[in-house]
C-alpha positions in Angstrom: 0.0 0.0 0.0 1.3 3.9 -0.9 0.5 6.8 1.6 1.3 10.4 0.7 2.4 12.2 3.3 0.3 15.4 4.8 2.8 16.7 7.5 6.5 15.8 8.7 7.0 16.3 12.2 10.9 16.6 12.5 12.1 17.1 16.7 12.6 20.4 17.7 16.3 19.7 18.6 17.5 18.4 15.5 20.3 19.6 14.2 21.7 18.7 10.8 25.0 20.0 11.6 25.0 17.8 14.5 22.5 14.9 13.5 23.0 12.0 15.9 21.3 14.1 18.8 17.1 14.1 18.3 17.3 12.4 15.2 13.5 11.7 15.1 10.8 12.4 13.0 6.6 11.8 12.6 5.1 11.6 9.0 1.7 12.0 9.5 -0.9 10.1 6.5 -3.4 11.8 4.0 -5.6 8.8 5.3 -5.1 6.0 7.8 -3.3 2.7 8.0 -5.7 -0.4 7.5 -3.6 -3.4 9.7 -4.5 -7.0 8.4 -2.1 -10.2 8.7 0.6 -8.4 6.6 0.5 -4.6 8.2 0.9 -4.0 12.0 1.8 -1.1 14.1 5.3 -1.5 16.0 5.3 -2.1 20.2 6.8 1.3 21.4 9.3 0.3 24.8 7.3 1.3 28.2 9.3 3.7 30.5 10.8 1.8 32.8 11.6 -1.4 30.1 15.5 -2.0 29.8 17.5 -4.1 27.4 20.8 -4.5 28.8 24.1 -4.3 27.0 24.7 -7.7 24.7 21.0 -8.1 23.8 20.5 -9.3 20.7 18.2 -6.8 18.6 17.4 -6.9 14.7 17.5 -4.1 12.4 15.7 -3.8 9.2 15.8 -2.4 5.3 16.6 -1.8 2.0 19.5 0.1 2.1 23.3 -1.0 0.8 24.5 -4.3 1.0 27.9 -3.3 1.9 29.4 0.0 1.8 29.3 1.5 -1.4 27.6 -1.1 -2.8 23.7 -1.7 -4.4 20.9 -1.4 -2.2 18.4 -4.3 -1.8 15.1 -4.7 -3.2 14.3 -7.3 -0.5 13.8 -6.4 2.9 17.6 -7.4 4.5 17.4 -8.4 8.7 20.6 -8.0 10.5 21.0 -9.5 14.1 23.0 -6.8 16.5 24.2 -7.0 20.2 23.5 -3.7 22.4 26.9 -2.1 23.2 27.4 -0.8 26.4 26.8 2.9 26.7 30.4 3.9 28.1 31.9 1.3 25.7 30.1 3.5 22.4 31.3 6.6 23.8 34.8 6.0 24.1 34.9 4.6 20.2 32.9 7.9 19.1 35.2 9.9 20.5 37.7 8.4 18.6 36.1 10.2 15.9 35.7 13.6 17.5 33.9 15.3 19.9 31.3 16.5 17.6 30.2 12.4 17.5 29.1 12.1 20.9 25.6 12.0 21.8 22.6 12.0 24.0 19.6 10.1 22.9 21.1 7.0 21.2 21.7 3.5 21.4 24.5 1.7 20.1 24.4 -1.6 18.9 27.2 -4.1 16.3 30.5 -6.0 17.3 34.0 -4.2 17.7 35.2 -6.4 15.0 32.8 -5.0 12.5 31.5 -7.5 9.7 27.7 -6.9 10.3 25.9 -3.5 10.6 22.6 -1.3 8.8 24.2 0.7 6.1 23.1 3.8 3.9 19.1 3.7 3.3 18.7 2.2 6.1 18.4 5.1 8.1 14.8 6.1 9.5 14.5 1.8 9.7 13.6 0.1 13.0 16.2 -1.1 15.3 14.1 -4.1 17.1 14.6 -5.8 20.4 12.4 -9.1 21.7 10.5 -9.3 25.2 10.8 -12.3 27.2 7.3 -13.3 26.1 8.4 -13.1 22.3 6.9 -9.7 21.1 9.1 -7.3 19.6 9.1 -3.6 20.6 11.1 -0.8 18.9 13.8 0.4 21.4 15.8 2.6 17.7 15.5 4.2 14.8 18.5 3.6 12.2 20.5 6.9 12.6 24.0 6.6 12.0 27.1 4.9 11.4 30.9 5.7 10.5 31.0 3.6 7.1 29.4 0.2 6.8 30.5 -2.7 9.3 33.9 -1.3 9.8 35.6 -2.7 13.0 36.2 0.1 15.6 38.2 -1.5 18.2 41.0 -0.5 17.2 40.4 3.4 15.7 42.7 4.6 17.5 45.4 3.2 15.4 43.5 4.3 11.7 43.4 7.6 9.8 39.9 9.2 9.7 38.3 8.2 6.5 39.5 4.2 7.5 37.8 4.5 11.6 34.7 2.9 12.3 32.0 3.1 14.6 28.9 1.0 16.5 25.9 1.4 14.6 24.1 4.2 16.1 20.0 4.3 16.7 18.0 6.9 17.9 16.8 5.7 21.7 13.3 5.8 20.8 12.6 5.4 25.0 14.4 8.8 25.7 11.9 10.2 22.8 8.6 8.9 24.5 7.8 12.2 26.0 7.6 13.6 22.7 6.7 10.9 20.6 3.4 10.0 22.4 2.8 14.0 22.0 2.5 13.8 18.6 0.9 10.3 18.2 -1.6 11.4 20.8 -4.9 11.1 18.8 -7.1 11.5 21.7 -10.7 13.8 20.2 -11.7 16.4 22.5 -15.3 15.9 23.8 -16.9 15.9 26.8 -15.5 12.2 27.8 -11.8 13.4 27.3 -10.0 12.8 30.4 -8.3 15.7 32.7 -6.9 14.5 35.6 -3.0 13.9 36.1 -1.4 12.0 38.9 0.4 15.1 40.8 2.7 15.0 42.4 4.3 12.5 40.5 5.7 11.0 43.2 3.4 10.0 46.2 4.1 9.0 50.0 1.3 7.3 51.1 1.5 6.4 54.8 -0.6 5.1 57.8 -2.3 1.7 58.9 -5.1 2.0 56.2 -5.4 4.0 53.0 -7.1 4.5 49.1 -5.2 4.8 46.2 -7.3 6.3 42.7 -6.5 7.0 39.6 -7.9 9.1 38.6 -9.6 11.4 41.4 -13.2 12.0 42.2 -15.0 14.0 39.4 -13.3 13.2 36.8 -13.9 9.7 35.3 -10.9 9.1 32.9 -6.7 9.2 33.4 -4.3 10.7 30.9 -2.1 9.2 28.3 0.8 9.7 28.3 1.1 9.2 32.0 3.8 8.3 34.4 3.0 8.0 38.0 4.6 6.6 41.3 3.4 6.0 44.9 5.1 4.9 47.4 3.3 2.9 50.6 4.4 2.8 53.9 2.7 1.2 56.7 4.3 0.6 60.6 7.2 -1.3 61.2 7.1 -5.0 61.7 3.2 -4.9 59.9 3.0 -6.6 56.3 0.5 -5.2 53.5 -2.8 -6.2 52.3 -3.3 -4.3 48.6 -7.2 -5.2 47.3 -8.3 -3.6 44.3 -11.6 -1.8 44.5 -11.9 -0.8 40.8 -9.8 -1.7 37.5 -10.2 -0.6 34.2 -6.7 0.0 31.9 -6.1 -0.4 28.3 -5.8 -4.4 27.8 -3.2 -5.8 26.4 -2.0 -10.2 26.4 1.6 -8.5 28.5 0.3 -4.9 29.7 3.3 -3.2 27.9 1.2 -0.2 27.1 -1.1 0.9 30.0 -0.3 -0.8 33.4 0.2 -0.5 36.5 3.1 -2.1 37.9 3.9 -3.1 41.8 7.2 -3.3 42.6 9.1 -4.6 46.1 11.0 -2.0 48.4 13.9 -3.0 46.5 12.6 -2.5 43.4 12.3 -5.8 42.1 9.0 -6.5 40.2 6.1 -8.3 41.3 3.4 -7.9 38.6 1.9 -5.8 36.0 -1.5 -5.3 35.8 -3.8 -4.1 33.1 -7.5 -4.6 31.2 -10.2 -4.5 33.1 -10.5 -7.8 35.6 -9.6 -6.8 38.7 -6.4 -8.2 40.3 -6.6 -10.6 43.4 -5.3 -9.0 46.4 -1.8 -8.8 47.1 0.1 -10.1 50.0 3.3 -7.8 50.4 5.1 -9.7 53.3 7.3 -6.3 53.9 6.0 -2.7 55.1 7.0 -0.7 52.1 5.4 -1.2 48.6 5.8 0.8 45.4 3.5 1.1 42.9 3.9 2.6 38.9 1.4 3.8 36.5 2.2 4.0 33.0 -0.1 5.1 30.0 0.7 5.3 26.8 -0.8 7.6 23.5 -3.9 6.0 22.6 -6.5 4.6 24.4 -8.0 5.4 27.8 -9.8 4.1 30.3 -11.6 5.0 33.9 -8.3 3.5 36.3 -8.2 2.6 39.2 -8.9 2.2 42.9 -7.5 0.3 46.0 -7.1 0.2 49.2 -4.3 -0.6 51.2 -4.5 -2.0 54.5 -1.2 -3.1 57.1 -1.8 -6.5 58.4 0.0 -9.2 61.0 2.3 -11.2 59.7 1.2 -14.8 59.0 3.1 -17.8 59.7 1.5 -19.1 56.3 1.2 -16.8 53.7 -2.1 -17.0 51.3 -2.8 -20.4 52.8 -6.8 -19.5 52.0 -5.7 -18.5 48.4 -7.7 -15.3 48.8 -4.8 -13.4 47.6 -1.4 -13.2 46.2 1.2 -13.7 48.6 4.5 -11.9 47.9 7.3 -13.2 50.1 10.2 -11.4 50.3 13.3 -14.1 52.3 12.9 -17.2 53.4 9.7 -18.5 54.4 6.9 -21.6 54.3 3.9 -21.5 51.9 1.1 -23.9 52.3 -1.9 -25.2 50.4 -5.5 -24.1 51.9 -6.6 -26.3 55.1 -3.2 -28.4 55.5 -2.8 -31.2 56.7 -6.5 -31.4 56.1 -7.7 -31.5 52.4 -7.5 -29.0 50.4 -10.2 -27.1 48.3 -11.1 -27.9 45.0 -11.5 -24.9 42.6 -8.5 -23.8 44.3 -5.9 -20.9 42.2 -3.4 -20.1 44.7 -0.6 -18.0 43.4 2.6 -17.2 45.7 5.6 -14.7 44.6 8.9 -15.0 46.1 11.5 -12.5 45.6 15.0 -12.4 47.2 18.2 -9.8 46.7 19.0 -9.6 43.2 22.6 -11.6 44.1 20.7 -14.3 45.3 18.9 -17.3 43.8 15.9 -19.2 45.6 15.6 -22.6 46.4 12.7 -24.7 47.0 11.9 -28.0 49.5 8.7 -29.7 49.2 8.5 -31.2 52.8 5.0 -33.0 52.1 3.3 -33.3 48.5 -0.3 -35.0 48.4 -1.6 -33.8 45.1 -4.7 -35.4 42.9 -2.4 -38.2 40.5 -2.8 -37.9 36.5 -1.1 -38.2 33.7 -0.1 -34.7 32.9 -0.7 -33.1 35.7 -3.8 -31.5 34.1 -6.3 -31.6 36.6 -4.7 -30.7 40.1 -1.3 -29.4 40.1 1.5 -27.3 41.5 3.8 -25.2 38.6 6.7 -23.2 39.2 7.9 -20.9 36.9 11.3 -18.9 37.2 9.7 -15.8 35.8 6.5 -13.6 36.6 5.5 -13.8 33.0 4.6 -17.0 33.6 6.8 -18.8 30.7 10.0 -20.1 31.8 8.7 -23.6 33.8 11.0 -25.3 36.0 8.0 -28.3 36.9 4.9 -29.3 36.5 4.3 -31.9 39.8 1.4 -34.1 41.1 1.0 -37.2 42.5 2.4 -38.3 45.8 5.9 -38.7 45.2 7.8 -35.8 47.1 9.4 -33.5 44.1 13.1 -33.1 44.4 14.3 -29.7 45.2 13.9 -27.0 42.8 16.4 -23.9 42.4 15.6 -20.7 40.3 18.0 -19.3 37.9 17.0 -15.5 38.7 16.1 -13.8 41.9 12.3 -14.5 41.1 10.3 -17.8 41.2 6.6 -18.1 41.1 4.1 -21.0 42.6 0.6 -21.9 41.1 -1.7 -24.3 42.7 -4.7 -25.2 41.1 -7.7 -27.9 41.3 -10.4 -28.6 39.7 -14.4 -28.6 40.5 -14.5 -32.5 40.6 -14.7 -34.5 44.1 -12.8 -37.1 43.8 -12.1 -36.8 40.3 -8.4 -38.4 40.0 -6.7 -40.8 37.5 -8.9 -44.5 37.7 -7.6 -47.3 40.7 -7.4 -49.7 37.5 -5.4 -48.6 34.8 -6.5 -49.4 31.2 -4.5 -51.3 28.4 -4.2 -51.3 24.9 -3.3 -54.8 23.6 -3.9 -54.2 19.5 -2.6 -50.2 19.5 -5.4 -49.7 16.2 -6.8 -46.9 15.7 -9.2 -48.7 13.4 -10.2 -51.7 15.7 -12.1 -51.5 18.8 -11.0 -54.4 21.6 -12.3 -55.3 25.4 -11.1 -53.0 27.8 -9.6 -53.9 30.8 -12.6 -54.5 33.9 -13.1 -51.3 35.3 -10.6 -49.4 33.6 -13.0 -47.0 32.9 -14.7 -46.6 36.1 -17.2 -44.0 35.3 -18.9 -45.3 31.9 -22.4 -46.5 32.9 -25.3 -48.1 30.9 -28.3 -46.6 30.4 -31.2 -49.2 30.5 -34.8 -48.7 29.5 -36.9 -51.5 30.3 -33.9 -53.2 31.2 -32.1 -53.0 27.9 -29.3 -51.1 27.1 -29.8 -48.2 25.1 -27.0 -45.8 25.0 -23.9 -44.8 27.4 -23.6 -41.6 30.1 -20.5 -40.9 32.4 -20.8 -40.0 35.9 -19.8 -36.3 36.7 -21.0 -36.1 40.3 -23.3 -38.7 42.9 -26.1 -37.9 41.8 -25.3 -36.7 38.1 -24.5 -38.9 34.9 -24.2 -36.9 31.7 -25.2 -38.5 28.3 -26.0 -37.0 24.7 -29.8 -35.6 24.4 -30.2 -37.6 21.3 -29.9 -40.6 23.6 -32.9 -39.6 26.1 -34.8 -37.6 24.8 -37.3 -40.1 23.1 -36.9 -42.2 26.3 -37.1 -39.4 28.8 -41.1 -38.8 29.1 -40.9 -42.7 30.5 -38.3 -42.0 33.2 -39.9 -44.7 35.6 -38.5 -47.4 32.9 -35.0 -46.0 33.1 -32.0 -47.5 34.9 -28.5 -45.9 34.9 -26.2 -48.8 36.0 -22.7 -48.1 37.2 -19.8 -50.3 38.0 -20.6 -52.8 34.9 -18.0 -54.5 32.2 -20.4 -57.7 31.3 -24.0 -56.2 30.4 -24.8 -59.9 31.8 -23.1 -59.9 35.1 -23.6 -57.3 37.5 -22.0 -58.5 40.3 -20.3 -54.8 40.8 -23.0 -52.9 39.5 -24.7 -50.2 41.8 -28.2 -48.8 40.2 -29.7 -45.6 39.9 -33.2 -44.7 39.4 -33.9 -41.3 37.8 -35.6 -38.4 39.3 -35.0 -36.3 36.5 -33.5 -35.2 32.9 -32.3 -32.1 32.1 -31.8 -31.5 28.3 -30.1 -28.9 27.0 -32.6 -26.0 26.1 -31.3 -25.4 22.7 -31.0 -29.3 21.9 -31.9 -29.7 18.1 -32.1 -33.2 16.6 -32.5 -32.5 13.3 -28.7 -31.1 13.7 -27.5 -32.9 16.7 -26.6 -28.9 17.7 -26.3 -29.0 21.7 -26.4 -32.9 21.9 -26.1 -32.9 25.5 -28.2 -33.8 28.8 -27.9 -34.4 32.7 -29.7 -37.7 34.0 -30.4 -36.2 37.9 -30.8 -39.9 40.0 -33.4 -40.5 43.3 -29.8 -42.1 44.8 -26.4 -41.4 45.2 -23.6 -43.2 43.6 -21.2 -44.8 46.3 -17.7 -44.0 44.8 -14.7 -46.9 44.9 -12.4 -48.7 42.9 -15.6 -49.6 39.8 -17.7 -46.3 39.9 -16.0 -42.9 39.7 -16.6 -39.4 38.6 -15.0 -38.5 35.0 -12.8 -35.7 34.9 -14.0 -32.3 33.2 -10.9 -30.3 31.1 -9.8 -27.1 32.4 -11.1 -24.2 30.7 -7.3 -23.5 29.0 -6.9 -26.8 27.6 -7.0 -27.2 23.8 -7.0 -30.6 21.8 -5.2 -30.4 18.4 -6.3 -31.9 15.7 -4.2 -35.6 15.5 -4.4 -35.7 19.2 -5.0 -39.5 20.3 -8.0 -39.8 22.2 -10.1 -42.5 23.7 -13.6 -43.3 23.2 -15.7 -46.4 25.3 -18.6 -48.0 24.7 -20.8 -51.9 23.9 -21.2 -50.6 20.6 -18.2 -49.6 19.2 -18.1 -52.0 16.3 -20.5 -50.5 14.1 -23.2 -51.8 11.8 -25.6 -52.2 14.8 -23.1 -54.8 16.4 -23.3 -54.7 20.6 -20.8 -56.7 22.6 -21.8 -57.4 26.0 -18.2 -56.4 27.4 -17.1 -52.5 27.3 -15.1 -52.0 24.5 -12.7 -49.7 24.3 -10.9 -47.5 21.2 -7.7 -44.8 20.7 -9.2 -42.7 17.9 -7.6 -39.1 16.3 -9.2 -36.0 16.6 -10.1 -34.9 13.2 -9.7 -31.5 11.9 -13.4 -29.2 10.9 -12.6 -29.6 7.6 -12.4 -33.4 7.6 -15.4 -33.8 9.4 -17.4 -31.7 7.3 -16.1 -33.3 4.3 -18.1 -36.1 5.6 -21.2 -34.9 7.8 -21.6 -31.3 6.3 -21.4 -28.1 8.1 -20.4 -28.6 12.0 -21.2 -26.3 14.9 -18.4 -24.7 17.4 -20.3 -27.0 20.1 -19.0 -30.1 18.3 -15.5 -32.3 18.2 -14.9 -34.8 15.4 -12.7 -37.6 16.2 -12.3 -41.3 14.3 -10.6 -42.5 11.0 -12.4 -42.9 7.5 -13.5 -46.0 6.7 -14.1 -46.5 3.1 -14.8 -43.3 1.3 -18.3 -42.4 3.1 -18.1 -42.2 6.7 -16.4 -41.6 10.0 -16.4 -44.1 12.1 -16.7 -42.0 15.5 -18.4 -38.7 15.6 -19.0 -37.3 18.9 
């Protein structure tokens, strides 16, 4: 796409005689930018974001392959290390002291070999976050010749001396940048209050921090604010947000608000509009950062901040985030009783920056299964939440774990199911088909039950709860007016032998309301019983996934039933069968158009069908 250009917005401090100083300039369009899979706007770096010296950064364009040579008509990358700032200065001034600067960045080796080059200039100079975006910390400026070694200038003649490739610091810029991009219409919604003073002592045992204050309903962009919260000696601090409501976005790298330790370390950034769970600052002295950036505002934030006694257990209720500062003993909810299930306990432990942390699990009782998908503890080294240093469950005590920073986060979750774990007999797979059913092991799938009307089997449920089987619509709803005839029988292999069986009578059926069987849209019902299921080793609750799990397509899964064979066949032993999940466009090549409430799994068979469609 071509844009002409209605205005050029060149810094104020730009000087040509002098050009590596301000060298920074806005073009602003006849007519805006339309993004789509091939055109997206850059990440600008937040204010307090730092990319040390060595960092590997990439910077982009067309200009000259070498020095002196063509330019490119393909985009050209080149990978660059960030040179320390010191370690630039002394090889510009080498060159003179007209070549030292202010608001650059250097970046290339002292050896030269790779470096931007003419045409390249006004091109980004891109670094990448921990969590993989990329964020523009330069803009191509300047460079003594092309990829000319400079650790030695002081032994060349001018025209053969070299220099680090030098990039505009677009983060010393911001101030002025977000000026310009600021887009913000006036109207009556515009926001006008600013923090002030930009640096706050908040003190006492109790206090209420807003952003922004009482009339007005919207913050600033282009805001930088800090508080600073002290409560008495010896107390710890209780932060519980009130109000949130900042420009979302997957990392909060534009507007956020950031909590950091006495120290400075940080705990967490915070942005969109769900409010944070408290936070548990074992220390008496908090700070806290607000950043917003040019474009989009929002109505802030309130919270209220609250000095507390210092636990022996930190967040061992999970109502909060505990932040632990030292060494210390975290505990699940209850312990040594049971713990909780819909339990999401998070805990943040932050030592001195020379320091590293290591973890002792001194008892670990934790809901078994393969995976670790249903209850489990993860400990990450970062507060991203991306570097994972284990995954545990089970009852096996995990070895020790040390971090590889100063900073090591804990999640414990569980799930909504009682006594939803992996099943006391273990199931086999003798023929390893995914094209022939076989006889599962007895029991191996502990909560498959038959569905019986006048005694005969008619279709399959699972058990989700004591007193609840769930089963496809499709299967009941014929049936379900005659309720009286229906038996859901647990514990069975052998439709003939019951000899582990435990029966349920049904009180009542609860179809999905949007159930359509023309379709099979919403196939799904609840079977309520007059008596509860006693749970052991043959009848157990199934599993439900966690709301963040995805199946890919190819996945092996595993499907049970006395019907598996096809063709009307029925054995009278559970059968049991891996099968693939298919991809949408696979399954509709064989059944037609398929809803977002649907999951296709099986193998063709012949050229017509599928041979499981659930």
């Amino acid at each position: 796409m071509i844009f002409a250009i209605l205005k050029v917005i060149v810094h104020e401090e730009f000087n040509p005689m002098k050009p590596i100083n301000h060298d920074i300039a806005v073009l602003v369009l006849v007519r805006n930018i339309i993004f789509g899979a091939e055109i997206q706007p850059v990440c600008l770096p937040s204010p307090d974001e730092n990319f040390p010296s060595g960092s590997l950064c990439v910077a982009l364009g067309w200009g000259r392959i070498e020095e002196s040579g063509p330019t490119s008509n393909s985009l050209q990358q080149v990978t660059l290390p960030i040179v320390d700032h010191d370690v630039c200065m002394r090889a510009m001034e080498t060159l003179g002291p007209s070549a030292t600067f202010r608001t650059a960045v250097c970046a290339g080796f002292p050896e030269g070999g790779k470096d931007a080059c003419q045409g390249d200039s006004g091109g980004p100079f891109l670094c990448p976050r921990s969590h993989g975006s990329w964020v523009l910390v330069g803009v191509t400026s300047w460079g003594m010749g092309c990829a000319r070694s400079w650790s030695n200038n002081m032994m060349l003649p001018l025209d053969k001396k070299g220099s680090p490739g030098i990039f505009t610091d677009v983060k010393k810029m911001l101030k002025w940048l977000y000026a310009k991009l600021d887009q913000a219409e006036s109207s009556i919604l515009s926001p006008t209050a600013s923090c002030s003073p930009k640096n706050q002592i908040l003190t006492g045992t109790t206090g209420t921090l807003k952003l922004p204050k009482y009339p007005t309903r919207y913050y600033l962009n282009n805001e930088e604010c800090a508080w600073t919260i002290y409560v008495p000696e010896g107390k710890h601090i209780l932060l519980t947000f009130r109000h949130f409501d900042l420009e979302f976005d997957n990392f909060c790298d534009l507007d956020y608000l950031a909590v950091y330790t006495e120290k400075g370390s940080l705990i967490g950034k915070f942005c969109g509009s769900d409010r944070p769970r408290p936070l548990l600052i074992t220390n008496n002295k908090v700070k806290l950062k607000f950043i917003s950036d040019f474009k989009i505002y929002r109505t802030g934030f309130s919270l209220f901040y609250e000095a507390v006694e210092p636990q022996t257990y930190p967040d061992s209720e999970c109502g909060s985030v505990a932040v632990i500062s030292g060494e210390g003993e975290i505990q699940t909810m209850n312990h040594p009783e049971k713990y909780r299930n819909n339990a999401n306990c998070k805990w943040i432990i932050i030592c001195p920056s020379s320091f590293r942390i290591k973890i002792t699990f001194q008892v670990f009782e934790v809901e078994p299964s393969i995976g670790c998908v249903f209850d489990y503890v993860l400990i990450y080294t970062d507060l991203v939440g991306i570097n994972v240093a284990g995954r545990f469950c089970g009852f096996y005590i995990p070895d020790p774990i040390e971090s590889t920073s100063n900073v090591m986060q804990i999640v414990f979750s569980s799930d909504s199911q009682t006594g939803c774990k992996a099943a006391p007999i273990l199931p086999m797979f003798i023929n390893q088909s995914i094209t022939i059913a076989e006889e599962a092991i007895p029991n191996s799938w502990p909560w498959h039950v038959s569905i019986k009307y006048v005694r005969k089997h008619i279709c399959s449920g699972v058990i989700v709860s004591e007193t609840f089987v769930l089963t496809s619509a499709s299967c009941i709803v014929q049936t379900g007016q005659f309720r009286d005839l229906l038996l859901v029988v647990a514990g069975l292999h052998d439709l003939e032998r019951s000899e582990d069986a435990q029966i349920g009578s049904v009180k009542e059926i609860h179809v999905h309301p949007n159930f359509v069987l023309l379709t099979m849209e919403n196939d799904i019902a609840l079977i309520e019983l007059k008596e509860e299921f006693q749970f052991n080793d043959y009848v157990q609750p199934v599993c439900f996934p966690l709301s963040d799990i995805i199946v890919e397509p190819s996945s092996i899964c595993v499907v049970s039933g006395w019907d598996l064979n096809g063709e009307g066949e029925t054995s009278t032993k559970l059968q049991q069968q891996e099968v693939p999940i298919e991809t949408d466009g696979v399954c509709e090549s064989y059944y037609g158009t398929i809803s977002e409430s649907m999951v296709c799994a099986g193998v063709a068979k012949g050229q017509d069908t599928c041979l499981v469609s659930i």
